[in-house]
C-alpha positions as CSV (number, residue, x, y, z in Angstrom):
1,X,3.5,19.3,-39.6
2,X,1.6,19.5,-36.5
3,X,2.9,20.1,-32.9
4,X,2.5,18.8,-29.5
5,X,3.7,20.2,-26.0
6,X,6.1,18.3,-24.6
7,X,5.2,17.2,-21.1
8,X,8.4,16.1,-19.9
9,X,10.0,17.6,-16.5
10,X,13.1,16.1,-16.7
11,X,14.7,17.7,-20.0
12,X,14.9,21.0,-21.0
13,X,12.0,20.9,-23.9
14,X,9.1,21.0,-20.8
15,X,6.4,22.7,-22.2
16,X,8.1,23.4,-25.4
17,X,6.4,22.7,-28.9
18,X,7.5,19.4,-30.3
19,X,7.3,17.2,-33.6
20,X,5.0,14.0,-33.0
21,X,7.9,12.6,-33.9
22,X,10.4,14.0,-31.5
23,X,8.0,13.5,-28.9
24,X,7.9,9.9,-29.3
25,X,11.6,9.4,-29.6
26,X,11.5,11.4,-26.2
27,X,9.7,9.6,-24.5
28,X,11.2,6.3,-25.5
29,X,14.8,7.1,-25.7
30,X,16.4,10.3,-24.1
31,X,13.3,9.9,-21.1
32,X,14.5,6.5,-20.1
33,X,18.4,7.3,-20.8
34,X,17.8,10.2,-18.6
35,X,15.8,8.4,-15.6
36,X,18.6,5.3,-16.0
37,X,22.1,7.8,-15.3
38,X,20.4,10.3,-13.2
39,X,18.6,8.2,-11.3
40,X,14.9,10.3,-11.2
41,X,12.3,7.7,-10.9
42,X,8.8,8.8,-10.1
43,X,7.8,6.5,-7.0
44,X,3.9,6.4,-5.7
45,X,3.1,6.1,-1.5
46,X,-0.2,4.5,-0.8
47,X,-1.4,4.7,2.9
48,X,-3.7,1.9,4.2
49,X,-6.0,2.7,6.7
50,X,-9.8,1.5,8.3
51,X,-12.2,4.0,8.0
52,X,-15.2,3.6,10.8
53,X,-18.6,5.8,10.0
54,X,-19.1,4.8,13.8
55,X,-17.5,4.0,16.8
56,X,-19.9,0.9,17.7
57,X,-18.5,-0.5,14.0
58,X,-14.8,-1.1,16.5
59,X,-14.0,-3.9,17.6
60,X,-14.9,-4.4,21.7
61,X,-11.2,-4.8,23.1
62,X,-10.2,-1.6,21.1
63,X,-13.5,0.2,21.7
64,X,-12.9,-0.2,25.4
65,X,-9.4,1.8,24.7
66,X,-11.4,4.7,22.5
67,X,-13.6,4.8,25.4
68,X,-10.3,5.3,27.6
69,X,-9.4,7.7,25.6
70,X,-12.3,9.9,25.6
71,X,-12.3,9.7,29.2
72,X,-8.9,10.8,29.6
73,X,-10.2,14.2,28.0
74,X,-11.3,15.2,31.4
75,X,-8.0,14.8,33.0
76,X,-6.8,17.1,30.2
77,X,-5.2,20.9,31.6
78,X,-5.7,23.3,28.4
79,X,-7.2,26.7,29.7
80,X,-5.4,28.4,26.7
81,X,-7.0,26.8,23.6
82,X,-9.7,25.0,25.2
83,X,-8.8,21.5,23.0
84,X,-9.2,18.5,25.7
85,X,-7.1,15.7,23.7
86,X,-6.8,12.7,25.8
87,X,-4.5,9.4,24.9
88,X,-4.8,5.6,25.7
89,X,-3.0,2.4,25.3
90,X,-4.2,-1.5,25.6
91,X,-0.9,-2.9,26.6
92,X,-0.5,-6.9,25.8
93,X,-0.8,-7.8,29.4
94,X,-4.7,-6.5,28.8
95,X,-3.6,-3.2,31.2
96,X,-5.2,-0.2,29.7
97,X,-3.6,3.7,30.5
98,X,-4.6,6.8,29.3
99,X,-3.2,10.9,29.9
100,X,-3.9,13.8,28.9
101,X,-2.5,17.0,27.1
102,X,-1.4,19.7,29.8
103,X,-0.9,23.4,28.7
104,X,1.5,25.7,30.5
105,X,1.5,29.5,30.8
106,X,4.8,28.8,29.3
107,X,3.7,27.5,25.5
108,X,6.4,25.4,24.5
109,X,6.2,23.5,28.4
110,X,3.3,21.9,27.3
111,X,2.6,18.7,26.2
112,X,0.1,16.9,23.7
113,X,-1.5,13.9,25.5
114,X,-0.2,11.2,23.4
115,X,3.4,12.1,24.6
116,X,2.3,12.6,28.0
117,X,1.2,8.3,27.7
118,X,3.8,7.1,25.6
119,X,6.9,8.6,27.7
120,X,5.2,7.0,30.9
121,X,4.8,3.9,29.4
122,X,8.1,4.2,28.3
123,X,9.6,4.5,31.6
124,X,7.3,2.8,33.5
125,X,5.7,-0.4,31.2
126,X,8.4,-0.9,28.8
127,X,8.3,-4.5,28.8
128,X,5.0,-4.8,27.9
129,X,4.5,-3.6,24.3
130,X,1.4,-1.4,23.5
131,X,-1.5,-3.3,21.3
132,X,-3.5,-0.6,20.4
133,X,-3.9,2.9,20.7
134,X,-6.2,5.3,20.9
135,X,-6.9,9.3,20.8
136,X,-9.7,11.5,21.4
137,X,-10.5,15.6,22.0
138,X,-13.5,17.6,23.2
139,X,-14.4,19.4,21.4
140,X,-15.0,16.2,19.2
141,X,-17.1,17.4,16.2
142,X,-14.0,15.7,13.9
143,X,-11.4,13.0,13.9
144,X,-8.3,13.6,16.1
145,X,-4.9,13.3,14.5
146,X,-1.4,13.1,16.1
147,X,1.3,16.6,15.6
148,X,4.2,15.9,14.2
149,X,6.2,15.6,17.4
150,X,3.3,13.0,18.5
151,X,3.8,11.0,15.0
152,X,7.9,10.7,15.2
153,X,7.3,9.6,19.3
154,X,4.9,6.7,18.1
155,X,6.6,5.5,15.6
156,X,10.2,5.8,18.1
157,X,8.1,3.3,20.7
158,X,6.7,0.9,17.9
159,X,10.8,0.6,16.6
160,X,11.5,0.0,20.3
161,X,9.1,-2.6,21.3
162,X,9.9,-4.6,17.8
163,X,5.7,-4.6,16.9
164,X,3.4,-2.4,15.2
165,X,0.0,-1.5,17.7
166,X,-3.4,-0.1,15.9
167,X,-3.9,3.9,16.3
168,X,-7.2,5.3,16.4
169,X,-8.2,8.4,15.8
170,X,-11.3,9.2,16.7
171,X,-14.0,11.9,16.8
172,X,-17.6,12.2,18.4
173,X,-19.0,9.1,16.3
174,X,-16.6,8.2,13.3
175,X,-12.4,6.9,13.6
176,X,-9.9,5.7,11.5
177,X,-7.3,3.4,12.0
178,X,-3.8,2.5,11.0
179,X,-2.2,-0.4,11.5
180,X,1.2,0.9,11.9
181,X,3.1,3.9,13.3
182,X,4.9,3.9,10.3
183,X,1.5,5.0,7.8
184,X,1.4,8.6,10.2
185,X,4.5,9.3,9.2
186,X,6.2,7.1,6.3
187,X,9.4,9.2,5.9
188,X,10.5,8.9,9.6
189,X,13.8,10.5,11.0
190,X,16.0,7.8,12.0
191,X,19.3,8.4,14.0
């Protein structure tokens, strides 16, 4: 009689020698009677995202907002680590903004550059949802991606204003783009 390993994680034979026999009646009757009353059920997440291999591949009205966005870099305040990250919005009425991250002496008074935006569009442009968004650093050898904190914020405004906006994230000549808040961060804290 020849044996198999049993590759099951959800029983108590996992890596155990096994009967062809008893393998298949694992896998086609305890497996499923286990998955049905415990309720285990493998799940996949696929992201969906635009890859650019350069910035002039961008659209004009959301290049104009990456260009924003490197700009903003040189408003940027970080003496300690020396990463300029600047942020900027298209808004629907055409208006784009942009900030940047500002480092205090103080480490956790500082704040990234895409919160810096989003909590003044918040309190100052809140009727006029954001279309797209865009982020860039210096140095800008790779692509820039939101913090965690950054991630939660976007996705709080895009719940807000009822509409998801494009993020770029962008390096010296390559981004990628999500349609959606919601891809950066698909299990999102919800109150």
């Amino acid at each position: 009689m020849s044996f198999l390993l049993c590759p099951c994680k959800l029983c108590k034979k996992a890596g155990a020698k096994v009967s062809l026999f008893e393998k298949l009646f694992r896998t086609f009757v305890v497996h499923p009677f286990i998955k049905q009353v415990f309720g285990i059920m493998k799940k996949e997440l696929q992201l969906s995202y635009t890859r650019f291999s350069s910035l002039k591949e961008i659209p004009a009205d959301d290049l104009e907002v990456v260009k924003a966005a490197q700009d903003a870099t040189r408003k940027a305040h970080a003496p300690y680590s020396h990463f300029h990250v600047g942020a900027a919005a298209r808004l629907k009425s055409g208006e784009i903004l942009s900030a940047g991250n500002f480092e205090s002496e103080v480490y956790p008074a500082g704040l990234c550059a895409e919160r810096s935006l989003l909590f003044f569009l918040e309190s100052n442009h809140a009727d006029d949802p954001i279309v797209a968004f865009a982020i860039a650093s210096n140095p800008d050898e790779r692509e820039c991606y939101p913090c965690g904190q950054c991630r939660q914020v976007l996705v709080d405004v895009q719940r807000r204003q009822k509409t998801p906006f494009r993020i770029y994230m962008t390096g010296r000549d390559s981004a990628t783009m999500v349609d959606s808040a919601e891809i950066l961060l698909p299990f999102t804290f919800i109150l």
